[in-house]
C-alpha positions in Angstrom: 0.0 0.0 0.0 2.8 2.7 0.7 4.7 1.6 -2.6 1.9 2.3 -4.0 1.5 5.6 -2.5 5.0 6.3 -3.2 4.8 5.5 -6.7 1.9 8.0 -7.2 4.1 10.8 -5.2 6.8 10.5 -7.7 4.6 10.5 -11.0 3.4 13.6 -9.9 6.7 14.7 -9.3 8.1 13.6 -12.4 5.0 15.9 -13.8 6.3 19.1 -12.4 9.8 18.2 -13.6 8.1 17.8 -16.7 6.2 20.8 -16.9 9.1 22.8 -15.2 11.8 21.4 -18.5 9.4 21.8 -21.4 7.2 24.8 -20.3 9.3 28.2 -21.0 6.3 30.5 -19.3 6.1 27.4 -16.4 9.9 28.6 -15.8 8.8 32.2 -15.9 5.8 31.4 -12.7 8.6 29.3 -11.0 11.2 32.4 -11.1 8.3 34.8 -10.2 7.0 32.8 -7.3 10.5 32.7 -5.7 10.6 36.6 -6.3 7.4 36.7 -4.4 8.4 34.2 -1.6 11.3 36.6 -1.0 9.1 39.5 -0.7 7.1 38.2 1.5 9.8 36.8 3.9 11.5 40.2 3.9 8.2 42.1 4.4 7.2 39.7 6.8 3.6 39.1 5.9 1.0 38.2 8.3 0.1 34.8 8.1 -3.1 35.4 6.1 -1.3 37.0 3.5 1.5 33.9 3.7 -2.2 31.9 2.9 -2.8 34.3 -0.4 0.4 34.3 -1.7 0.9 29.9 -1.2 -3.5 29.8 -2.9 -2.4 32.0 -5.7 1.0 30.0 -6.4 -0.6 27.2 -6.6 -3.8 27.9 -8.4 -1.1 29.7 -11.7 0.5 25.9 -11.3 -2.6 23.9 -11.4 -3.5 26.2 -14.4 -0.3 25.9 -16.2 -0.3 21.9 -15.3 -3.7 21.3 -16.8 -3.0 23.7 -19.9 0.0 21.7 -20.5 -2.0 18.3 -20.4 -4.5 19.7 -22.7 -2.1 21.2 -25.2 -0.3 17.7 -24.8 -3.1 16.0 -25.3 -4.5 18.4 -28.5 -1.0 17.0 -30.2 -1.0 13.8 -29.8 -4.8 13.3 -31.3 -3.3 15.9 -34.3 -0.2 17.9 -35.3 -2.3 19.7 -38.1 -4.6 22.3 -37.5 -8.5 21.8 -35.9 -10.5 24.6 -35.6 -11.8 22.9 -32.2 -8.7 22.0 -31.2 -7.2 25.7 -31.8 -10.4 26.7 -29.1 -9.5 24.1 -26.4 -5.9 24.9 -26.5 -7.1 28.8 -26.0 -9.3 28.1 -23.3 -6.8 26.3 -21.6 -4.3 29.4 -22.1 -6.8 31.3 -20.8 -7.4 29.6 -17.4 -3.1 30.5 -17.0 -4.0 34.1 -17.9 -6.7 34.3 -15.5 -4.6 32.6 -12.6 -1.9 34.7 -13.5 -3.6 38.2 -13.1 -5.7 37.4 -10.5 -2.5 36.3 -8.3 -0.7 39.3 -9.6 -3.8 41.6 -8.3 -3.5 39.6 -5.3 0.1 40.5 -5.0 -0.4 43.9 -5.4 -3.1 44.1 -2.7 -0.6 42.4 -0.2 2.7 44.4 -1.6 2.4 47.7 -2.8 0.9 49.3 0.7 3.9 47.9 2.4 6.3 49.1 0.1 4.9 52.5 -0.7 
């Protein structure tokens, strides 16, 4: 039972290694959310902004993961072009966008009175 609980753990691992190698704007939230980690050390947020900050890292990943999978996914049933294809892989894109402004908007709410 734990092997197989172990075994789980690490494909999920090997899926963020994944999306971390072969995803140039997954590298780009990784760099961003170490930036902001460090902000918030040397700010020293209170611990419900510590909460914000770890939600809104984690719901850009979980977009970026499952945009990735879809994309993935999209090529493997075709390399040429689909009209519905072309709209799934948007949508997907545009769950990342979301995430990513609404954890930026988030950051800004938490940041910029402290820093100005």
């Amino acid at each position: 039972m734990f092997k197989k609980r172990l075994k789980s753990f690490s494909h999920a691992i090997n899926g963020l290694v994944i999306l971390i190698k072969e995803e140039p704007n997954a590298r780009i939230h990784l760099l961003a959310a170490i930036v902001v980690i460090l902000l918030a050390y040397i700010l020293k947020i209170s611990i419900n902004e510590w909460a914000l900050i770890v939600i809104s890292i984690g719901f850009v990943f979980c977009a970026e993961l499952v945009n990735t999978s879809i994309e993935n996914l999209s090529d493997l049933v075709t390399k040429e072009y689909n009209p519905f294809i072309k709209k799934v892989k948007d949508l997907g894109a545009a769950a990342v966008l979301v995430a990513a402004f609404t954890a930026i908007i988030i950051a800004c709410f938490i940041f910029l009175p402290k820093l100005f």
